[in-house]
C-alpha positions, 0 to 999 in steps of 0.5 A, a space after each residue: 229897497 222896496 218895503 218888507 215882503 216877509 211876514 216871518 222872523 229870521 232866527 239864528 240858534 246860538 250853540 252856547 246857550 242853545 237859546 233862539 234869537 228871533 227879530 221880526 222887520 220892523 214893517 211886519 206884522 209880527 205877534 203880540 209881544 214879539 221882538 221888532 228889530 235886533 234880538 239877542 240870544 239868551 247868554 247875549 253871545 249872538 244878535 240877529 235883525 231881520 232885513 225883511 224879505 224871507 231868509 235874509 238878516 244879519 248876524 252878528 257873533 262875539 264869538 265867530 262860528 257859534 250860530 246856527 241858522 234855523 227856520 
């Protein structure tokens, strides 16, 4: 895999918290205090890690069919 092409996170929204998880690649070039790598919602329900290219990351659910997909 070729280095990160996206300089934008991927973000998941967790329907039981309503609490954004957002993870920036760690090749991006992200904001100041932003989140490199995996990020978490506020409750801890749901965990996103950008893969770097735009749209594309994994989610990872404690409990299934609680996240939604936001841009």
């Amino acid at each position: 895999m070729s280095k990160a092409t996206s300089n934008k996170p991927f973000r998941a929204k967790c329907t039981l918290c309503n609490t954004i998880a957002e993870s920036w690649h760690y090749a991006a070039k992200a904001p100041k205090g932003a989140t490199k790598g995996m990020a978490s919602c506020e409750c801890g329900n749901i965990t996103v890690d950008s893969l770097g290219y735009k749209n594309l990351g994994r989610v990872f659910e404690k409990q299934p069919g609680t996240a939604e997909g936001v841009e």
